[in-house]
C-alpha positions as CSV (number, residue, x, y, z in Angstrom):
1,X,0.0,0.0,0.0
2,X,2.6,2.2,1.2
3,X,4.5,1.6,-2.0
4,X,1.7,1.9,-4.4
5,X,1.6,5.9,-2.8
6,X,5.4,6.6,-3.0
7,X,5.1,5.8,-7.0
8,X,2.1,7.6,-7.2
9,X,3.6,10.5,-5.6
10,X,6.6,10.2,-7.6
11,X,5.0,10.4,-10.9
12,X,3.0,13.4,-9.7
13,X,6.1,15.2,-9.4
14,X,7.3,14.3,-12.7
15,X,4.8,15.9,-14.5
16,X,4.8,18.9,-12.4
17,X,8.4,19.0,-13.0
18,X,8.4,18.0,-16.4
19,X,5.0,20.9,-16.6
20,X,7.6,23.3,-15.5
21,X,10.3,22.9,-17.9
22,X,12.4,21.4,-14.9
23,X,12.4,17.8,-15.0
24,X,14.0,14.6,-13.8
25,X,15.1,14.0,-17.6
26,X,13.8,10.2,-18.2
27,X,10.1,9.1,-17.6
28,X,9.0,7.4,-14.5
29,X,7.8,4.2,-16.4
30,X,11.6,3.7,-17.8
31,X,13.5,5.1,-14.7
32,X,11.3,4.5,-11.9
33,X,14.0,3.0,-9.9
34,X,16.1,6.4,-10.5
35,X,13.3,8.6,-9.5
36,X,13.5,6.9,-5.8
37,X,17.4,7.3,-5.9
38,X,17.3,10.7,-6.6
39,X,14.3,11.5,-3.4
40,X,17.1,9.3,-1.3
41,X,20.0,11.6,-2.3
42,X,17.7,14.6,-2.0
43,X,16.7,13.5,1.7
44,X,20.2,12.8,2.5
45,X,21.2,16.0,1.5
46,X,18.3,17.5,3.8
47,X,19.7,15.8,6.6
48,X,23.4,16.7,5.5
49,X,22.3,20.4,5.7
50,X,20.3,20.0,8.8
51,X,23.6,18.7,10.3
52,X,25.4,21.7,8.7
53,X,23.6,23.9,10.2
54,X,23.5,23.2,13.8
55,X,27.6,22.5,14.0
56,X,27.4,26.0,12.4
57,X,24.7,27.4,15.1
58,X,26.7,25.5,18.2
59,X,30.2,26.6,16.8
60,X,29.1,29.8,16.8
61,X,27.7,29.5,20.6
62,X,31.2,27.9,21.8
63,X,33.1,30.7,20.4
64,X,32.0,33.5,22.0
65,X,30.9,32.0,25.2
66,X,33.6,28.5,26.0
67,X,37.3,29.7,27.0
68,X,37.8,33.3,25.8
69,X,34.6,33.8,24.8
70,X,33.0,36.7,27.0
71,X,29.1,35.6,26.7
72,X,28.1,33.9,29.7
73,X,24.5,33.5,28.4
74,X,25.6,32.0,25.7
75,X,26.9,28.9,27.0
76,X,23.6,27.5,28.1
77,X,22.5,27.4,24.9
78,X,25.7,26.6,22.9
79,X,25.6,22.8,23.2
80,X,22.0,22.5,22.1
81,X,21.7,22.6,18.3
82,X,24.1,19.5,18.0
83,X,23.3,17.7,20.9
84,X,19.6,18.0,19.4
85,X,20.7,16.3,16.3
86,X,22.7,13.6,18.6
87,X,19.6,13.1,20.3
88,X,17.1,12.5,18.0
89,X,17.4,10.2,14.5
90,X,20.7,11.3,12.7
91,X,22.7,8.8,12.0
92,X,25.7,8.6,14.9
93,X,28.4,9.2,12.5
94,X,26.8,12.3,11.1
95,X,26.3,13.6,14.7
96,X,29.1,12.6,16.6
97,X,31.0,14.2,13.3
98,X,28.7,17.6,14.0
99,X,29.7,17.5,17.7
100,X,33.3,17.5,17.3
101,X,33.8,19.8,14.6
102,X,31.3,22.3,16.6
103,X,33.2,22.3,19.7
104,X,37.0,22.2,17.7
105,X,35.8,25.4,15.5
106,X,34.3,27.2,18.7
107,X,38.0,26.8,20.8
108,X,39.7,28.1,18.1
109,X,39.0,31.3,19.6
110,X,42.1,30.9,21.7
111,X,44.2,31.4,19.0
112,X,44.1,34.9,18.8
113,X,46.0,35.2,22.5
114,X,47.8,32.1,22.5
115,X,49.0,31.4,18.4
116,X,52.7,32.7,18.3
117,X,53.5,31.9,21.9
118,X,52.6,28.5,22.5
119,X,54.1,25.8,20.5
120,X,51.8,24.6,17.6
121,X,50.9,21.1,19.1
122,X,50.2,22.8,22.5
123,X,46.9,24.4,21.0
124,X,46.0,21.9,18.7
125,X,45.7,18.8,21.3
126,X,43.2,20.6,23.8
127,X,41.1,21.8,20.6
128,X,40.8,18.8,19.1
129,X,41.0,16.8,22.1
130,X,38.1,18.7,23.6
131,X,35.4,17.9,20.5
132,X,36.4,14.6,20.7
133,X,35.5,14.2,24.2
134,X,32.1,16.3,23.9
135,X,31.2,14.2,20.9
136,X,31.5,11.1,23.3
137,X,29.7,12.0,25.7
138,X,26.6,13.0,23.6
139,X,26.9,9.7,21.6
140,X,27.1,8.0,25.7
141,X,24.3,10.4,26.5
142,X,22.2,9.1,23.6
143,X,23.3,5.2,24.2
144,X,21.7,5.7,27.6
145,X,18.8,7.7,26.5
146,X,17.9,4.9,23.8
147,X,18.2,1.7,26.8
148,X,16.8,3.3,29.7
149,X,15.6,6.7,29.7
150,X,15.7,10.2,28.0
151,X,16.4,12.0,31.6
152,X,18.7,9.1,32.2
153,X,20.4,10.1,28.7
154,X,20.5,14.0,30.1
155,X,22.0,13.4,33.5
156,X,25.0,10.4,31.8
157,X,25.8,13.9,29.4
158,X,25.9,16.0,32.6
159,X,28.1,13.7,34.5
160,X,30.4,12.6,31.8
161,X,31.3,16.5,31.0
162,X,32.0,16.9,34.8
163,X,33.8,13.8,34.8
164,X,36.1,14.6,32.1
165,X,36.4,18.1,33.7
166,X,37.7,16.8,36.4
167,X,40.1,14.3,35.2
168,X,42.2,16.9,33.0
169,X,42.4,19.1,36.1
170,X,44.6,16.5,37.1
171,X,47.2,17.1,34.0
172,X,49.5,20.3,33.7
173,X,47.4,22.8,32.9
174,X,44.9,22.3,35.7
175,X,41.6,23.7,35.3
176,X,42.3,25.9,32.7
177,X,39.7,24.1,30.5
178,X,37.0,23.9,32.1
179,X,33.6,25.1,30.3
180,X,32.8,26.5,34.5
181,X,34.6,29.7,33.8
182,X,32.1,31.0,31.4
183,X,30.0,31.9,34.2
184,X,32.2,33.9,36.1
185,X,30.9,37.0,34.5
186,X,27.1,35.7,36.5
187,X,28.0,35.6,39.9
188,X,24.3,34.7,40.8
189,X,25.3,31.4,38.8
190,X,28.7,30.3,40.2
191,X,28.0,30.2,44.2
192,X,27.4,26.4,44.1
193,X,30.9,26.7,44.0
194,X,31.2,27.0,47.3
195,X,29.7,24.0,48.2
196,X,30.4,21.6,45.3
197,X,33.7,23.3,43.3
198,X,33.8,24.2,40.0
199,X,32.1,21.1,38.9
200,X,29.0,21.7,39.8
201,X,28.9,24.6,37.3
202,X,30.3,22.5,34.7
203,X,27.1,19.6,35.7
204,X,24.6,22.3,35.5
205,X,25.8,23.5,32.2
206,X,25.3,20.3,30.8
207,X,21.8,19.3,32.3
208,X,20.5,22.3,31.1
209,X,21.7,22.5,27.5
210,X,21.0,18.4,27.7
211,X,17.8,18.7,28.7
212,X,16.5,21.5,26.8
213,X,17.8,19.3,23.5
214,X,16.5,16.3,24.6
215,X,13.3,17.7,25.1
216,X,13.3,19.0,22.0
217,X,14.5,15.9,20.3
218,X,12.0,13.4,22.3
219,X,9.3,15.8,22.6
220,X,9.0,15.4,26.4
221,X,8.1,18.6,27.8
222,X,8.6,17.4,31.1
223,X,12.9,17.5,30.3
224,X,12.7,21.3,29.2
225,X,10.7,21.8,32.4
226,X,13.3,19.7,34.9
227,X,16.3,22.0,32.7
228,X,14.7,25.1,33.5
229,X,13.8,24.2,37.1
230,X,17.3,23.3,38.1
231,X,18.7,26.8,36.5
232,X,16.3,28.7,38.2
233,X,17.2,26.9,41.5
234,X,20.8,27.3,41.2
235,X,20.1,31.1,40.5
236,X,18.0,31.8,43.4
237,X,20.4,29.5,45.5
238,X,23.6,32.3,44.3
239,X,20.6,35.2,45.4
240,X,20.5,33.9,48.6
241,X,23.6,33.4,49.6
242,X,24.9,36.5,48.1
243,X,22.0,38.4,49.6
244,X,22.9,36.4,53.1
245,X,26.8,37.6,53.3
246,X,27.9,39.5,55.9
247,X,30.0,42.5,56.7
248,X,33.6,42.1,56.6
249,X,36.4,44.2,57.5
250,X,37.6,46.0,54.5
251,X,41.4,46.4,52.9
252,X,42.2,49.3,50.9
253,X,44.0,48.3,48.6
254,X,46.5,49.0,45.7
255,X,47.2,48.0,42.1
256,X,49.8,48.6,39.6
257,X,50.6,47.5,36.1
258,X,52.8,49.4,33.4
259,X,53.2,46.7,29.9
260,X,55.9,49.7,28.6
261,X,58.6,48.1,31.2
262,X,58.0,44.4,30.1
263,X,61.2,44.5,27.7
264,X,63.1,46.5,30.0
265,X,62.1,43.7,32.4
266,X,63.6,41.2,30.5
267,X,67.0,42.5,30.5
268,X,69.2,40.9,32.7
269,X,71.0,43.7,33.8
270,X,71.2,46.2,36.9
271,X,70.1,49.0,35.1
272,X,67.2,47.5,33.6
273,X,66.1,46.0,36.9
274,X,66.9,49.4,38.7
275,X,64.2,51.3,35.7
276,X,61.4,49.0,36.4
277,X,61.6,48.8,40.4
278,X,62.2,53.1,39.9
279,X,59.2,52.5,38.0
280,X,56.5,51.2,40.1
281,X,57.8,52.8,43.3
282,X,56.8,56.1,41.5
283,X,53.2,54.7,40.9
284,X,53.1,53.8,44.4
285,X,54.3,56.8,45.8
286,X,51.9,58.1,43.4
287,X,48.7,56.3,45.1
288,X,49.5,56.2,48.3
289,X,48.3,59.1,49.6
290,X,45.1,56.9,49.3
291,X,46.8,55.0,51.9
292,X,46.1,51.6,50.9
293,X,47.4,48.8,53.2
294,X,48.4,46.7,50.8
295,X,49.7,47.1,46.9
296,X,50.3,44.3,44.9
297,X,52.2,44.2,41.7
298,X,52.2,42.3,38.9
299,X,54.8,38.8,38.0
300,X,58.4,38.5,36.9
301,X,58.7,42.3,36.7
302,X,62.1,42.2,36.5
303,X,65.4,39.8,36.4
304,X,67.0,39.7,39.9
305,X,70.5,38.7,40.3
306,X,73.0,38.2,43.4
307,X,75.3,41.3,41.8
308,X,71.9,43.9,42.0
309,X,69.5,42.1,44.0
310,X,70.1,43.3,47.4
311,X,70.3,47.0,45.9
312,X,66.8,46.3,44.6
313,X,65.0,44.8,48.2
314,X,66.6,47.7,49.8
315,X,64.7,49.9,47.2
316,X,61.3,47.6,48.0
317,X,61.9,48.0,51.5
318,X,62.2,51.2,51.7
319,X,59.0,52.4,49.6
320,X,57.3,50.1,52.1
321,X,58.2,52.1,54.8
322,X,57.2,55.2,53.3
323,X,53.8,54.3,51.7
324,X,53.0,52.2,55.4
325,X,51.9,49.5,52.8
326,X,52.7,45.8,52.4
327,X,54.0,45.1,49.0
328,X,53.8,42.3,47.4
329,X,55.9,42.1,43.7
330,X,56.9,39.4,41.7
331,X,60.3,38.5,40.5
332,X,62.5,36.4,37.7
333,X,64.7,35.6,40.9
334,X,68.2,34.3,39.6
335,X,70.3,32.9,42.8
336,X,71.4,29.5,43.3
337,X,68.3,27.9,41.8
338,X,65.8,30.4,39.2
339,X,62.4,30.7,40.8
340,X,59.4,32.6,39.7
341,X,59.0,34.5,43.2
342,X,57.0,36.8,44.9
343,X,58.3,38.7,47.3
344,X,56.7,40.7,50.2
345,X,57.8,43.6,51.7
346,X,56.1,44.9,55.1
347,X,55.9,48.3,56.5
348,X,57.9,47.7,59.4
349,X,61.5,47.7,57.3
350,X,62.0,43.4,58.2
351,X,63.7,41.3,55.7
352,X,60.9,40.3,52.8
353,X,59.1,37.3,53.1
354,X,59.6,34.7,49.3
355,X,56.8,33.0,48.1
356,X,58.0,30.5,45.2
357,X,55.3,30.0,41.9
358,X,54.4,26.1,42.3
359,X,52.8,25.9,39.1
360,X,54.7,27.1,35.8
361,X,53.2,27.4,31.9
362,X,54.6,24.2,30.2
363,X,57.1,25.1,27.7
364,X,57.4,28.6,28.7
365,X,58.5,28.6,32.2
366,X,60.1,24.8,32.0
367,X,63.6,27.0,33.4
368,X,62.1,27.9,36.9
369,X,62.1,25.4,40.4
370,X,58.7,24.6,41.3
371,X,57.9,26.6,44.6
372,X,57.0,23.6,47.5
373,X,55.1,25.8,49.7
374,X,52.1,28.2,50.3
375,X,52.2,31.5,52.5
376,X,50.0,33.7,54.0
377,X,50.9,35.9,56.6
378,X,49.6,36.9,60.3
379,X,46.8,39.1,59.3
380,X,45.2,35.8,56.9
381,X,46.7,37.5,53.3
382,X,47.7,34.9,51.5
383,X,49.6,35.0,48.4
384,X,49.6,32.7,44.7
385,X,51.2,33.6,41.1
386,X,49.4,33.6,38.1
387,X,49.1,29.9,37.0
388,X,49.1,28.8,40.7
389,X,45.4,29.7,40.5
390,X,44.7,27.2,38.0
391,X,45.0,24.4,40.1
392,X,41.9,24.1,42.1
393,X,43.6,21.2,44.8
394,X,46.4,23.6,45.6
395,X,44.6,26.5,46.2
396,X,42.4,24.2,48.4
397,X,45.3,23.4,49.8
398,X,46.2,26.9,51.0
399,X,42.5,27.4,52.1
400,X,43.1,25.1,54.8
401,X,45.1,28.0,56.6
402,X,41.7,30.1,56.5
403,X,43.0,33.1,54.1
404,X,40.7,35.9,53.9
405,X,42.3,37.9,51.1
406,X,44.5,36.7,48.3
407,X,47.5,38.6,46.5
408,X,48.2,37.4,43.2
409,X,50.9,38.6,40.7
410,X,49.9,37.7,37.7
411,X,51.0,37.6,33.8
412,X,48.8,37.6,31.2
413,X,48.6,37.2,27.0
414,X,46.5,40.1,26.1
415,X,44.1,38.3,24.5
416,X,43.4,36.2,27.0
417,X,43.0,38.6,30.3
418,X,39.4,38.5,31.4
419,X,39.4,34.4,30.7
420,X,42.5,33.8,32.9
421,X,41.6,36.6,35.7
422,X,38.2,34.5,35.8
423,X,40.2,31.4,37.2
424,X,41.5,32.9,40.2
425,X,37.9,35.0,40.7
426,X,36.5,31.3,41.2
427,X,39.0,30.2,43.5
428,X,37.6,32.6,45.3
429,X,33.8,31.8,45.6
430,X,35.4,28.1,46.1
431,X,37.4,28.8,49.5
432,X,36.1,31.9,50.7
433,X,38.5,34.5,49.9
434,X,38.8,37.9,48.5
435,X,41.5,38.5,45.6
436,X,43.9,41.5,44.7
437,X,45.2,40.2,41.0
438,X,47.3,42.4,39.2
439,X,49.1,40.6,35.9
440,X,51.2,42.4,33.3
441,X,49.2,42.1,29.6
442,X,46.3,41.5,31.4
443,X,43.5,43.0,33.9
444,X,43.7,44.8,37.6
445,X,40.6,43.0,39.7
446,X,39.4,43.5,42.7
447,X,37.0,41.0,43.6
448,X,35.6,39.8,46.4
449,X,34.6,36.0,48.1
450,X,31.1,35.9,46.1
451,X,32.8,36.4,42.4
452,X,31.8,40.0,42.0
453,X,34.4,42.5,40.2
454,X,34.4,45.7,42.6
455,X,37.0,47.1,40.1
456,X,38.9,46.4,36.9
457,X,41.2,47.9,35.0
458,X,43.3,46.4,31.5
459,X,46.9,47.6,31.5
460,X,48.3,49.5,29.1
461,X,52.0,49.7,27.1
462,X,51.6,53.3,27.1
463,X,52.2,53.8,31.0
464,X,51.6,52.9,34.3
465,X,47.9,51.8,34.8
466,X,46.4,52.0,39.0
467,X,43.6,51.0,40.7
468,X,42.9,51.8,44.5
469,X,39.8,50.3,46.1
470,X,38.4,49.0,49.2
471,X,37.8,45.4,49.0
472,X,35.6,43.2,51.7
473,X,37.9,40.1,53.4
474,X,36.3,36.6,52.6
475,X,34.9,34.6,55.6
476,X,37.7,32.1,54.9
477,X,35.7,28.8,55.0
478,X,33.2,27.2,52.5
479,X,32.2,24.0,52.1
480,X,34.2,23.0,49.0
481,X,37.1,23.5,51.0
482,X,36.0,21.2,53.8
483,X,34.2,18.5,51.1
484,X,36.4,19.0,48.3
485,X,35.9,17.3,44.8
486,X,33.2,14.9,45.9
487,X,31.1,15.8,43.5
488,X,33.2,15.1,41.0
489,X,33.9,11.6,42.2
490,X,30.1,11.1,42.1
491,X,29.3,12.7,39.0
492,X,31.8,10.0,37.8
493,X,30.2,7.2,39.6
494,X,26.9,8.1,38.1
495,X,28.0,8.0,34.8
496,X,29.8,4.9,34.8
497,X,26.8,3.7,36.4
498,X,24.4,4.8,34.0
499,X,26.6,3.7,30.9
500,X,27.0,-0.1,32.7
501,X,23.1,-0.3,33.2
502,X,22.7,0.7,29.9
503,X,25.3,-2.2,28.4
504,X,23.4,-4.6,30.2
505,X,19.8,-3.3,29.3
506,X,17.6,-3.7,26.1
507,X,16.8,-0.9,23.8
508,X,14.6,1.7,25.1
């Protein structure tokens, strides 16, 4: 029957087609067979375009919203045109395709900061590494979906994301990939953070975006509805607890950054070294009749050697006297072994305190000892470098001591300075603390234990760039930092869970 209408409906067409001046070429009692080749190519082509078009749509969501992507908003919905065609009928190969290539096109936004710099192979891996992984997990989301459930299908794409988030933190570029720091610029959105880490941002991006595609795909209403229920309960969870935070004694604090000494910096050589520390003890000089009680500078400002180094913590010393500041300032530090220091100067004239960089960029700052310890002083400042803030299990680490406040030198790539100040702005809402970042190439921040920016600032190569504001202390304890990653361990054990029951299960 259903036959005997398909070749009715075929030769229809032909004579409309052949009516118009536009047809197939051959008749449909000599070709038949052709005429049904052709409406197979035509709706494999439908489907080919289909697919096209949401890798297009998705790629475009990634870009501007995953890594240095600035559109918070955006990320929610990013995942769903091609997890929507995962989801539903299209052959796996087609989708899984659609899925990586979305996700690889979308991360080549880092190249813009990072091409030039970073070795070749150092981009290329993550970018193609991460589409690879997404398109896995929505083909593991769809197995499970197909031999159980669809919600079981949306929470095995959740978990698998925050699985995998977490196992790369564990590699040498810590967090720095997580899909979580796209809504540090939402604070409402990140303070489950303080109870679960990072990963529970990275769970509730995929639930969502899962949910709202499977929905779509399977037509349940009831999976948009769960999706939009579970944003709207993280959101009012972040109102409350940042409507619940209470007073805390305020720092005034200062921060300095001039990208015009960078290549004097560089040069290993007294006089270069004495221009840059001449340099920012002007600036401070400069803001300190705001009297802030701490300034903090940005990294490796200069090269310090055993010949001029003591000349130059003299200098230090001395402009901490005078501005009644602790200054905190970060060094290429050249004695017996070369360490990527910090080093912090109090008001009362004593020797400076060192604080070593534990973490270093790979294949940029392979040269330097790893640091082997944290610091934070009497008052509950404690201080990290740049890439140290990466690592979510060493700034836990710290947390332990109960810090309050955070200094961080810091050394950006231009391109990438909102993405990687984001990092250490989630530390943050994870342990309780304020942060003071300053980074050369990069951003001044002030922000406090709940993820909001009091005050920002880019640098500049045209001059010194300052900031001076009065930032709240953190209360210094969260949960995360008593729980740490369970969540991830869990979100972990419920995919391999899911994915086992599915093995073992017939089709749904």
């Amino acid at each position: 029957m259903r036959a005997g209408c398909s070749q009715a409906l075929c030769f229809r067409l032909w004579r409309l087609s052949d009516a118009a001046g536009i047809g197939f070429g051959f008749s449909p009692e000599s070709h038949r067979s052709s005429i049904f080749l052709n409406a197979h190519w035509y709706q494999h082509g439908e489907k080919l375009m289909t697919a096209v078009l949401c890798t297009i749509l998705s790629a475009i969501g990634f870009y501007f919203s995953f890594a240095l992507g600035g559109q918070w908003w955006l990320a929610w919905l990013a995942p769903i045109p091609v997890l929507w065609l995962t989801f539903g009928k299209t052959d796996w190969r087609i989708a899984g395709l659609a899925c990586w290539v979305a996700v690889s096109l979308g991360l080549l936004n880092l190249l813009p900061a990072y091409a030039g710099v970073l070795p070749a192979i150092a981009l290329a891996i993550p970018i193609v590494a991460s589409g690879l992984f997404v398109a896995a997990f929505a083909l593991g989301a769809r197995f499970v979906a197909r031999r159980i459930s669809p919600l079981a299908g949306v929470f095995t794409f959740a978990s698998l994301w925050t699985a995998s988030d977490f196992l790369m933190s564990l590699g040498r570029n810590g967090t720095a990939a997580s899909p979580a720091y796209s809504q540090v610029g939402a604070p409402l959105l990140i303070q489950g953070a303080s109870v679960f880490g990072l990963w529970i941002v990275t769970f509730l991006l995929g639930f969502v975006a899962a949910g709202l595609a499977m929905s779509l795909a399977r037509r349940k209403a009831s999976l948009a509805l769960a999706a939009v229920l579970v944003f709207a309960a993280n959101a009012a969870f972040g109102f409350a607890r940042i409507a619940d935070a209470a007073p805390t004694q305020t720092v005034r604090i200062g921060l300095g950054g001039d990208d015009g000494v960078i290549r004097a910096g560089a040069h290993p050589d007294a006089q270069s070294a004495e221009t840059v520390v001449d340099t920012y003890a002007a600036a401070a000089h400069e803001f300190s009749a705001q009297q802030p009680a701490l300034i903090v500078l940005p990294e490796k400002v200069a090269i310090l050697t055993p010949e001029w180094r003591d000349a130059a913590i003299a200098r230090l010393s001395q402009l901490a006297r005078e501005t009644h500041a602790t200054i905190v300032i970060g060094f290429d530090d050249r004695g017996s072994e070369r360490l990527n220091d910090a080093l912090i100067f109090s008001p009362d004239g004593a020797a400076p305190a060192l604080y070593a960089k534990r973490h270093m960029v790979p294949g940029l700052e392979d040269a330097f000892a790893l640091g082997r310890a944290s610091f934070m002083l009497p008052d509950r400042m404690g201080v990290a470098i740049c890439k140290d803030m990466d690592f979510q299990a060493t700034i836990r680490g710290d947390a332990a001591r109960h810090p309050t406040l955070m200094a961080v030198p810091a050394w950006d790539f231009d391109g990438d300075r909102w993405w990687h100040a984001r990092l250490a702005i989630l530390r943050g809402v994870e342990n309780g603390f304020a942060i003071a970042r300053a980074a050369n190439d990069g951003l001044l921040t002030l922000s406090d234990a709940y993820g909001r920016v009091l005050l920002r600032k880019s640098t500049s190569r045209t001059g010194m760039v300052t900031l001076v504001g009065d930032l709240p202390r953190g209360p210094g304890d969260t949960i995360y930092r008593r729980i740490g990653d369970v969540f991830a361990w869990a979100a972990m054990a419920l995919a391999a869970l899911l994915l086992g029951f599915a093995f073992v299960r017939k089709k749904y």
